[in-house]
Residue, then its C-alpha position, 0 to 999 in steps of 0.5 A: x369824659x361823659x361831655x358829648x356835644x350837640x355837633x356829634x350828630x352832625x358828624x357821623x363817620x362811615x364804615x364799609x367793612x363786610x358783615x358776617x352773618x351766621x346761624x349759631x343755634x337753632x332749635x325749638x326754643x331758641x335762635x341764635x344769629x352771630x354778627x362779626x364785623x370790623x368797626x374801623x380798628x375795633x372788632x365786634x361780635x354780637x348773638x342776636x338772640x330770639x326765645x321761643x314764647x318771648x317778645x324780646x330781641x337780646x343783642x349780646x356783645x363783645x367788642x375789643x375797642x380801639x377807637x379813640x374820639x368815637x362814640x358808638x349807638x345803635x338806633x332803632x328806627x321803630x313805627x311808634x308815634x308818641x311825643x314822648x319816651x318813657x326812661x326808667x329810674x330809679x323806683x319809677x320811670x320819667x316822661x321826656x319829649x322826644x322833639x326838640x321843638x323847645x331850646x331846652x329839649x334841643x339842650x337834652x340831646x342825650x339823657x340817662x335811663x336805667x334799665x330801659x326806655x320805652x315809646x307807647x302808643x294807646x294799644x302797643x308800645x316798643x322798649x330798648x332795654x340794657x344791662x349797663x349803658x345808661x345813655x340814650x337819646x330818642x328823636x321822633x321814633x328813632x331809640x339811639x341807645x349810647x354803646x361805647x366812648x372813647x374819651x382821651x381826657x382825663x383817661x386815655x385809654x378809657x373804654x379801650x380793650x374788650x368790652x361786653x354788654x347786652x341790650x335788647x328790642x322788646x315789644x308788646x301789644x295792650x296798654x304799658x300798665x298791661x306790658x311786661x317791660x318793667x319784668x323784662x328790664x329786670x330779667x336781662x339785669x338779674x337772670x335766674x341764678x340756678x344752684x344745685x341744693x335739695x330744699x324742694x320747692x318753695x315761694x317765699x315771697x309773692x305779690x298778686x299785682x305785678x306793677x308792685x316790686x319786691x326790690x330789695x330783701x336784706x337784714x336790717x342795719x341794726x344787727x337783730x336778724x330781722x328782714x327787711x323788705x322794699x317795694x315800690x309801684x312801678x307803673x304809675x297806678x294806685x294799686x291794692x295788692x296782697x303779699x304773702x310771705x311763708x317765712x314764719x313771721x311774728x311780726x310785720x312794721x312799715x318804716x322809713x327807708x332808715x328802718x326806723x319803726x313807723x307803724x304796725x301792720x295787720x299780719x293774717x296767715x301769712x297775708x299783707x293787705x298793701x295800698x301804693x300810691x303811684x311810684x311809692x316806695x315802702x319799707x318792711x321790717x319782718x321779725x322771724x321766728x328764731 
């Protein structure tokens, strides 16, 4: 269904229903625009959303789908020069070109990313960031991000119906290692869950270098209770870095990701002295006091 072709660029397909634009919130903190529009038999409704104090640009979508043989992008024409995009995967992020000056970049006319694609120059940088679209195509200083397909093989009512997703337009000034794009991805895929309860407030868990992400936490496989923790470097920096954990903790191990035990790490008032290699992954098991 996924198998798209190199000619579907040359095959754009033109749309002149009207735009309805209208102001759906507007406070200090917070302006919402929402977009109505028809998209030949499919109907699209989009909040464009803008924080008071954020550089993100959130698009929430609803779109009932009736199409069949189209697919649906959104591009983003920004003023970045690089040569390459940065595409997040998994426990890390890739360079790939943005040009197709070589037969087999011609050939990764669209590749996949996870949380968010992004172009950088020395000082600023812009990123394209989603919640569930995971194919993109970046040409020049165009960021094509793959919305909807709709395939009649080997389903033909794939993608059909209603549809909702949201991505965003992040933007920032300084460095990457300096930018918040690895933060923001996570925000617009894991939003604050708020419950009500009476625990007070407390950090469990803290990291003093925000390249290092706590990623997982879990009880182990094995059935003893004991937590387990991953953490990987996201920005491709050698980094030092302290965790604190106010858990009362007996002990603390590094493991392989099968946890099984590889060494003893120092443990002193609730501190853990970490070194990353650029992109490492490490796994921590946490014995609790019971």
């Amino acid at each position: 269904a996924w198998d798209i072709d190199s000619m579907t660029e040359q095959l754009l397909m033109s749309t002149d229903e009207p735009v309805k634009l209208e102001i759906a919130q507007s406070t200090p903190e917070i302006v919402q625009v929402k977009l109505t529009r028809k998209l030949h038999q499919s109907t699209l409704t989009q909040l464009i959303s803008l924080q008071k104090n954020k550089r993100r640009i959130d698009f929430a979508t609803t779109i009932d789908w009736q199409e069949r043989h189209k697919l649906l992008k959104v591009a983003f024409p920004v003023n970045i020069h690089a040569n390459e995009a940065l595409h997040e995967i998994q426990f890390g992020h890739i360079h790939r070109p943005n040009h197709r000056s070589r037969p087999f970049d011609a050939d990764r006319f669209e590749v996949c990313n996870h949380k968010w694609t992004a172009l950088v120059e020395e000082s600023r940088g812009v990123a394209i960031l989603n919640d569930s679209k995971y194919g993109i195509n970046i040409l020049g200083n165009s960021m094509n991000l793959t919305l909807l397909k709709s395939a009649l093989a080997p389903d033909p009512v794939a993608d059909r119906g209603i549809q909702t997703f949201t991505y965003a337009l992040y933007y920032w000034t300084g460095s990457f290692g300096e930018s918040g794009v690895v933060r923001e991805g996570y925000e617009l895929n894991c939003p604050l869950i708020r419950l009500p309860g009476a625990a007070g407030e407390a950090s469990i868990f803290n990291l003093d270098a925000t390249n290092i992400i706590l990623e997982t936490v879990k009880l182990a496989e094995d059935g003893s209770n004991d937590l387990i923790l991953r953490l990987y470097e996201a920005k491709r920096n050698l980094t030092h870095c302290i965790l604190s954990i106010s858990l009362p903790v007996n002990k603390v191990s590094q493991t392989d990701m099968l946890e099984r035990f590889q060494s003893e790490l120092p443990f002193n008032k609730g501190k853990i002295e970490l070194e990353f290699r650029p992109f490492e992954i490490k796994t921590l098991r946490l014995s609790i006091e019971r």
